[in-house]
LUMGU-167194 format. One record per residue (C-alpha): residue number from 0; z, x, y; residue in one letter. Coordinates in pm, whole numbers, always signed. Example, Ala and Ser with C-alpha at 12.3 -4.5 7.8 and 13.67 -1.06 7.14 Angstrom:
# LUMGU-167194
   pos        w        u        v   code
     0     +780    +1230     -450      A
     1     +714    +1367     -106      S
END
This chain:
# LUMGU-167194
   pos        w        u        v   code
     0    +2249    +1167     -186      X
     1    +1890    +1084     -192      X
     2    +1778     +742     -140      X
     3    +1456     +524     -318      X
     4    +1250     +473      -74      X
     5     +961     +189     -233      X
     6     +600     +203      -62      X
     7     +465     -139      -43      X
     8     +128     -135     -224      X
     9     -222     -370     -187      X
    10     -274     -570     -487      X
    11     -473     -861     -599      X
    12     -372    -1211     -714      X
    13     -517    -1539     -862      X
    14     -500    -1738     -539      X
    15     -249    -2042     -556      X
    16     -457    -2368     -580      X
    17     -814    -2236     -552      X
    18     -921    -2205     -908      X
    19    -1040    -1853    -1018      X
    20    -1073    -1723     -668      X
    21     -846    -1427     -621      X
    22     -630    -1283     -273      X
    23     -478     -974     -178      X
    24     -135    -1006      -89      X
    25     +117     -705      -10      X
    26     +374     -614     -328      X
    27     +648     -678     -173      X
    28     +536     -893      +98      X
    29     +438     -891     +473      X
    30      +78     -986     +618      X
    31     -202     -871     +458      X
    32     -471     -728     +754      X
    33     -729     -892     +902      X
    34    -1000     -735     +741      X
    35     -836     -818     +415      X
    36     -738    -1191     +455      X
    37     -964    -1397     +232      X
    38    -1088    -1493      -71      X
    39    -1261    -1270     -339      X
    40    -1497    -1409     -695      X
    41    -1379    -1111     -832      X
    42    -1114     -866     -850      X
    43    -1381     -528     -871      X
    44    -1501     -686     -482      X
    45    -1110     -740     -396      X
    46    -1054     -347     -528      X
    47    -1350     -201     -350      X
    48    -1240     -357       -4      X
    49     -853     -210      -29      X
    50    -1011     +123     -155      X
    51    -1284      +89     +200      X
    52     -949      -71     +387      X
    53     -750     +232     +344      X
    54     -955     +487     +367      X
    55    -1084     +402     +679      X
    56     -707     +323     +769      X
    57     -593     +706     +623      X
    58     -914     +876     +871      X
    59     -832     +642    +1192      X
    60     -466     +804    +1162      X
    61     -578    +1141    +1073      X
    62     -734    +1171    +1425      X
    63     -529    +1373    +1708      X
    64     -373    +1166    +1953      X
    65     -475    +1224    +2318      X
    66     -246    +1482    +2507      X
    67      -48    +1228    +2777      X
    68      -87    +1549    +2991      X
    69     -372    +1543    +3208      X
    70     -517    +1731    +3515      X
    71     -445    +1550    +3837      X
    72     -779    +1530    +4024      X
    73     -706    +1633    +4419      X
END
């Protein structure tokens, strides 16, 4: 029995009542990061920041975690 699992995905939206201006907003919903909460004149500016967003998001994971074993100092 396998199960479909959906991925939520970044995307970009006319934002409601501000003309032309566009948004990113999460397919799917939820709360779009800090970095990412605003408003965009275009949607090539709103692309290029998700593409910076998660990239920098995939490296920052990427890193090893610290061991939680450490030497005792005496």
């Amino acid at each position: 029995m396998s199960e479909d699992v959906k991925s939520k995905e970044l995307k970009v939206r006319v934002a409601t009542g501000k003309g032309s201006l566009r948004e990113i907003y999460w397919e799917g919903g939820g709360e779009v990061p800090q970095v990412l909460n605003g408003l965009y004149t275009g949607i090539q500016d709103a692309q290029r920041d998700i593409v910076k967003y998660l990239s920098t998001k995939r490296v920052v994971s990427d890193e090893p975690k610290p061991s939680k074993r450490g030497s005792k100092e005496l």
